[in-house]
C-alpha positions as CSV (number, residue, x, y, z in Angstrom):
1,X,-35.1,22.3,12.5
2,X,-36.4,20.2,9.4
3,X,-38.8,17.5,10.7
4,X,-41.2,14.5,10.0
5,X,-44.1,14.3,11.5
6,X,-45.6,10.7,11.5
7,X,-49.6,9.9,13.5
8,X,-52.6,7.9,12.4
9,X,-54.4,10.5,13.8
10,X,-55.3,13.2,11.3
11,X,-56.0,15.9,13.8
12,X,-52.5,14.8,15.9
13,X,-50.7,15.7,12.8
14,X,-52.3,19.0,11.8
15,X,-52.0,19.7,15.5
16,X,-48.3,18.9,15.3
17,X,-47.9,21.1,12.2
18,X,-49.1,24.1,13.0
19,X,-47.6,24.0,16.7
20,X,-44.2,23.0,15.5
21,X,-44.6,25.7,12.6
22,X,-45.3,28.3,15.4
23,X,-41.9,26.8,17.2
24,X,-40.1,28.3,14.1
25,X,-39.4,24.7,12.8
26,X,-39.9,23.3,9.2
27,X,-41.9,20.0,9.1
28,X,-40.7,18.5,5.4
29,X,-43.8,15.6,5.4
30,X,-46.4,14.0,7.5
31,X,-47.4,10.2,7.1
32,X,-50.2,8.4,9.0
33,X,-48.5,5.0,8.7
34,X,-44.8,3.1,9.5
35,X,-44.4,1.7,6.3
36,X,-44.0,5.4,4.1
37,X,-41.4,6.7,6.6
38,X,-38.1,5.4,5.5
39,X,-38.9,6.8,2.3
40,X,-39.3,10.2,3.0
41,X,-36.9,10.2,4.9
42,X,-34.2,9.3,2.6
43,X,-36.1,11.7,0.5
44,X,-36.1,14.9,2.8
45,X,-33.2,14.1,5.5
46,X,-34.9,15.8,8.3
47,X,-33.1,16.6,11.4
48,X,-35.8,14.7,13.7
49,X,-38.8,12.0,13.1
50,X,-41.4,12.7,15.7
51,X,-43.6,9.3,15.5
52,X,-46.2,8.2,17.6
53,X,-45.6,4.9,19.9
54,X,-48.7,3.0,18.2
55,X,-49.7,2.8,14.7
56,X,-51.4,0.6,12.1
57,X,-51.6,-2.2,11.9
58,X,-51.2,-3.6,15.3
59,X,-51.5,-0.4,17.2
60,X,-48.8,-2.1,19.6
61,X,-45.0,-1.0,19.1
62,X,-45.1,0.2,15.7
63,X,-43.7,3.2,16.5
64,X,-40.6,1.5,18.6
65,X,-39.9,-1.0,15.8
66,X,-39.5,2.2,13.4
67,X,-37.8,4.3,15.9
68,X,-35.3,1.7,15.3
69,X,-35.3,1.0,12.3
70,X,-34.8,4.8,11.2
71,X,-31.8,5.2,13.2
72,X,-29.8,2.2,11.9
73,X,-30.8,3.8,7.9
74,X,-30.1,6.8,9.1
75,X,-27.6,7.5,12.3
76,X,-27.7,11.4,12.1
77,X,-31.0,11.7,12.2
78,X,-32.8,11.9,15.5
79,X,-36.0,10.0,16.6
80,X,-38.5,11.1,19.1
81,X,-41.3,8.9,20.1
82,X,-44.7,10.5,20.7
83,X,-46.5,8.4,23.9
84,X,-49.7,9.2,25.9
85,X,-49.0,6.0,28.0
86,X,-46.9,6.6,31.3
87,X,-45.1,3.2,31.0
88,X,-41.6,3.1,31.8
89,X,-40.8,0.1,29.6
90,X,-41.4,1.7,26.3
91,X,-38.6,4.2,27.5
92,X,-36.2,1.1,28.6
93,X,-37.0,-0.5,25.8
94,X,-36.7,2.3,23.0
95,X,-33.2,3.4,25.1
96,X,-31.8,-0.5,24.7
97,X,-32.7,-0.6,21.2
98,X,-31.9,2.6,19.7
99,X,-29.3,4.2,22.0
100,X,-28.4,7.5,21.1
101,X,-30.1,10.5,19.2
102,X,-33.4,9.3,20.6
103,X,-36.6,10.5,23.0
104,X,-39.7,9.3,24.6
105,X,-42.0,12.5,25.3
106,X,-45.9,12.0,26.7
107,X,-47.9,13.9,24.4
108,X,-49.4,15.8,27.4
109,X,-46.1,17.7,27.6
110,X,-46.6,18.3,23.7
111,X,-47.8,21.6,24.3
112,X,-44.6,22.5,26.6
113,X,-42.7,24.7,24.3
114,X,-39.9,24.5,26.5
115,X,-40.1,21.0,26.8
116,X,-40.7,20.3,23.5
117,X,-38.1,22.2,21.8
118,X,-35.4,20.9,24.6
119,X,-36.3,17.4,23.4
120,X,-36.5,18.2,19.9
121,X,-32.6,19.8,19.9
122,X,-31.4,17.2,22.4
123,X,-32.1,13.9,19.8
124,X,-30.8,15.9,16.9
125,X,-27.7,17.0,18.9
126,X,-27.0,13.5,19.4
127,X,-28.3,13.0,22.7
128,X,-30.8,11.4,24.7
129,X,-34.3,12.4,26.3
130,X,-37.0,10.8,28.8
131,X,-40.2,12.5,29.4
132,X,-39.3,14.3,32.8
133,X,-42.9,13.2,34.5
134,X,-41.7,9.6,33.6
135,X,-38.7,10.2,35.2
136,X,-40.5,11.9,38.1
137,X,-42.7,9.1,38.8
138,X,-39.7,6.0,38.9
139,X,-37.8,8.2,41.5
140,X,-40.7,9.1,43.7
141,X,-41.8,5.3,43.7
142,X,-38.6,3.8,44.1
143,X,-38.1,3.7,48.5
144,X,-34.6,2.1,47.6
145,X,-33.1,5.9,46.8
146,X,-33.9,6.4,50.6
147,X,-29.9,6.0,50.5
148,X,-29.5,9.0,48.4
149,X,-29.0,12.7,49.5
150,X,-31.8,15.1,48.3
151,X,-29.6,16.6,46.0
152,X,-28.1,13.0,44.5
153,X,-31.7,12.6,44.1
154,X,-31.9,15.7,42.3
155,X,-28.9,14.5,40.3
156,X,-30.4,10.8,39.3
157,X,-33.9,12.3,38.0
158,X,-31.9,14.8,36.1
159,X,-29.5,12.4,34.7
160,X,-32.3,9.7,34.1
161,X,-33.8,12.8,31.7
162,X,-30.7,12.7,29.5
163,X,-29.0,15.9,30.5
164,X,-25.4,16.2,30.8
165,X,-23.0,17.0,33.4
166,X,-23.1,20.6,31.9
167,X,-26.9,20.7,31.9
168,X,-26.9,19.4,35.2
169,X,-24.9,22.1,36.8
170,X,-27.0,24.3,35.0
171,X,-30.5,23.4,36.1
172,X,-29.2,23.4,39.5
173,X,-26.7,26.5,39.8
174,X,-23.9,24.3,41.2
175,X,-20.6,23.6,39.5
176,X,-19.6,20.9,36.9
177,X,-17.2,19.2,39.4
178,X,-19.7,18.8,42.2
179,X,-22.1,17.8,39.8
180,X,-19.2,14.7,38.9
181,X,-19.0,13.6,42.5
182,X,-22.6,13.9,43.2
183,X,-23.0,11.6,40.1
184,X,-20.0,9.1,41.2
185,X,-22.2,8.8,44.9
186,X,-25.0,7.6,42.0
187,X,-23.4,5.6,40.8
188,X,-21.7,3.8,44.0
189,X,-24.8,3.7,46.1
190,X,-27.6,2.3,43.4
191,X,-24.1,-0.2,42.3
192,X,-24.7,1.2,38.8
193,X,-22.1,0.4,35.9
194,X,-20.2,3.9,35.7
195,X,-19.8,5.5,32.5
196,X,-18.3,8.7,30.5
197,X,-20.7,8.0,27.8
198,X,-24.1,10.4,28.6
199,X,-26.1,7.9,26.7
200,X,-24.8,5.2,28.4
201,X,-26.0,6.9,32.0
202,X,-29.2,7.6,30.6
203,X,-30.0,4.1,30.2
204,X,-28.5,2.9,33.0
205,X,-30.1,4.9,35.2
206,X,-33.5,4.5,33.6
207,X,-33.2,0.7,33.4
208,X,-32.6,0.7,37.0
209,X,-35.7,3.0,38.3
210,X,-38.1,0.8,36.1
211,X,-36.5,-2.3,37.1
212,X,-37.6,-0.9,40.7
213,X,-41.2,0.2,39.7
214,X,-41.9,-3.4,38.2
């Protein structure tokens, strides 16, 4: 996978490098600010931009703002925001502005290979992905999926992560179609907005838990 890695933080980037070197993946440039990333990446078309959430100047939502603003220049290339801070609003927020071929992964999970990587191919496939300990902490805080089986339970965290009805049958060894109904409960019980779109549930189902947590 061609990449851009983009950190204030000089050791965070050589870090990145040489871990995402050892992942078999080509990093194509670095930058330590926001402003320098739209360039290269017209210049290098990478398959991903791994950024972190907060950069020069403001060290606030830098890294949201150009999350954004590299998927409208560029809608086939994948973003995936770099976060130390467990806050579910980045995610909301990130998911409402930039919709699709985005991520929000904790950099504690960095070092997660399998994490990592699944992240990594799910933004450039198109897709969608939410730290799972993020997703782990909205479900286990939120008493109101007390009227949710275990496994719809299961089925909502898994979703909320960005995987699809395919994935989800996968990580749990049942079949695609039970996976559907389990996810129609979902959406009936928590009176969520159904959708075919996987994007769509993503964000749905993420808006809700950290509507909950607030």
């Amino acid at each position: 996978m061609r990449l851009i890695c983009v950190d204030d933080n000089l050791l965070v980037r050589a870090g990145l490098v040489t871990l995402l070197g050892a992942r078999g993946h080509h990093v194509v440039a670095v930058a330590a600010a926001p402003d320098t990333v739209p360039a290269l990446v017209r210049t290098h078309g990478p398959d991903v931009v791994l950024l972190d959430i907060r950069m020069p100047p403001t060290h606030t939502d830098e890294g949201l703002r150009l999350a954004v603003t590299v998927r409208r220049q560029h809608p086939s290339v994948g973003v995936l925001v770099l976060s130390q801070y467990l806050v579910p609003s980045y995610a909301t927020e990130l998911l409402e502005r930039a919709p699709e071929r985005v991520g929000y992964l904790l950099k504690d999970n960095v070092l997660r290979a399998d994490v990592l990587d699944g992240a990594i191919e799910r933004v450039a496939s198109g897709g969608t992905f939410v730290d799972p300990q993020l997703v782990d902490l909205l479900v286990h805080s939120d008493t109101s999926l007390d009227v949710l089986s275990d496994r719809e339970r299961e089925v909502l965290r898994l979703m909320a992560e960005g995987l699809s009805d395919r994935g989800i049958a996968e990580a749990l060894t049942i079949g695609t179609s039970t996976v559907y109904t389990h996810v129609q409960h979902v959406f009936t019980k928590l009176d969520l907005p159904a959708s075919s779109s996987d994007n769509r549930r993503v964000r749905a189902a993420v808006a809700y838990l950290a509507s909950r947590s607030s």
